[in-house]
Structure formats: C-alpha cells, structure tokens
C-alpha positions in Angstrom: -53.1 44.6 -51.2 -50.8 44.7 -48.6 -48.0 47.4 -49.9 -49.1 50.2 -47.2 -49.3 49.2 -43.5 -51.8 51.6 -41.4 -50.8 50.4 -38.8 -46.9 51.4 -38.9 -48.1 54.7 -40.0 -47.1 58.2 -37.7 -50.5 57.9 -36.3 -51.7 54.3 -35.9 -55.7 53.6 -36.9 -55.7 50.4 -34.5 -54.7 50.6 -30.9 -54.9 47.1 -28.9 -54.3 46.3 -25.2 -56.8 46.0 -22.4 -58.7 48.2 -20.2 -59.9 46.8 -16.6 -63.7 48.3 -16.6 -64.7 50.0 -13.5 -67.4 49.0 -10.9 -70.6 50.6 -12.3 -72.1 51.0 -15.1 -69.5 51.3 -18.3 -70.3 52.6 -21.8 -68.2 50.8 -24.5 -68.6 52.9 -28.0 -67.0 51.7 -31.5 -67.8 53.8 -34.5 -66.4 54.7 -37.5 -65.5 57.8 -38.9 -68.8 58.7 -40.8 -69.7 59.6 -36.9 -67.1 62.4 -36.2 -66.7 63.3 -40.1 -70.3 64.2 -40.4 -71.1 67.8 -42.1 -71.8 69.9 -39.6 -69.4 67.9 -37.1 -72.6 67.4 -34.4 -70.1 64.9 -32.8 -66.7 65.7 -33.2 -66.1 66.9 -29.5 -66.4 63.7 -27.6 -68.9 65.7 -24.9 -71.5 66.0 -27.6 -71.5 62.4 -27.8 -71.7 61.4 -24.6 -74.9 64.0 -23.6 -76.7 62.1 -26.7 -76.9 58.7 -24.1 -77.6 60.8 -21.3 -80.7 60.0 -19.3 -82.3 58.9 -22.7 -83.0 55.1 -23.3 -80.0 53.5 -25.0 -81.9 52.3 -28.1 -82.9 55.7 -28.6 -79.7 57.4 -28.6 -79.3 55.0 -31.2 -81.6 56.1 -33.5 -81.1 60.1 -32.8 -77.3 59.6 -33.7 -78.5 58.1 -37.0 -81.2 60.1 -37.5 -78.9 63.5 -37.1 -76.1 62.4 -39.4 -78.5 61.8 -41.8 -80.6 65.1 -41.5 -76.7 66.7 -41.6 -76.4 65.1 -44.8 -73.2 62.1 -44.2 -70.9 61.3 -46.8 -69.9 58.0 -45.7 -71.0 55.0 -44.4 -71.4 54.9 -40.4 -71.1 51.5 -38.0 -72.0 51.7 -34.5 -71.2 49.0 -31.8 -72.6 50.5 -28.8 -73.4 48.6 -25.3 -73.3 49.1 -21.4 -72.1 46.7 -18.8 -72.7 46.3 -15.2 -69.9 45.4 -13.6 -70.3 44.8 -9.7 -66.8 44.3 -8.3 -64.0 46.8 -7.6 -61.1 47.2 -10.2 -57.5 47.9 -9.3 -56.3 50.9 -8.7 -52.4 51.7 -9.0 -50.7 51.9 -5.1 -50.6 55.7 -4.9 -54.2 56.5 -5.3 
C-alpha cells in the first residue's frame, strides 16, 4: 500500500479546487468508471449523458442509467452521486465578460 501515487501520475485520477455554481438550476454528477466503460459505451460522450436527465424525472434517469448498463452487460461495479441545486443569486463573472 502506498508504493504508487495516482495522484502524481501523467494524468491525475483526482482533481480538487472549487467551482462557484451558477444562478439556476445546477446538475452535480459523480460516477465511476463502470459508467463510461460500459460495453457498448451508451455514455461515453458526455451529450449522451446529459439527454438521459433531460425533461425526465431525476429519480428516473436514475434508474434508466442502471438499468442500460446492465441490459449492455457492465463489467464493473458502478457508483452514482447524482443531485440538483437551486441556486438563486448571481455568481461572479471575470471583468471582461
């Protein structure tokens, strides 16, 4: 444990820092890579992904992603953090925009 550091590797798996959110609604997604590794790849292109929560219930974009990499046969285990927040002021925006 501990003789290979991911994280000093050519292409980090961890990035850290923070985002300001945007007034509206924002979608915040975590998955792992039994998501995007899935035979059949139904959600390697990040469009795919997004048109699965479009104007469908949240809960139920849920379940269809589940349900598709299972029908598509996935090799590895697959976490999902998935939620939507409201915010209701303005962010900042950089001087020139």
């Amino acid at each position: 444990m501990g003789q290979v550091n991911t994280f000093e590797q050519q292409v980090p798996c961890y990035s850290s820092g923070t985002k300001e959110l945007r007034k509206g609604e924002n979608h915040l997604f975590v998955t792992t890579d039994g998501l995007v590794e899935c035979p059949g790849k139904p959600y390697s292109n990040p469009q795919d992904l997004a048109e699965a929560f479009a104007d469908v219930p949240h809960s139920d974009s849920i379940q269809t992603l589940l349900k598709t990499i299972q029908g598509n046969g996935v090799r590895d285990s697959t976490t999902m953090v998935s939620w939507k927040v409201n915010v209701s002021t303005a962010g900042t925006y950089a001087s020139n925009q």
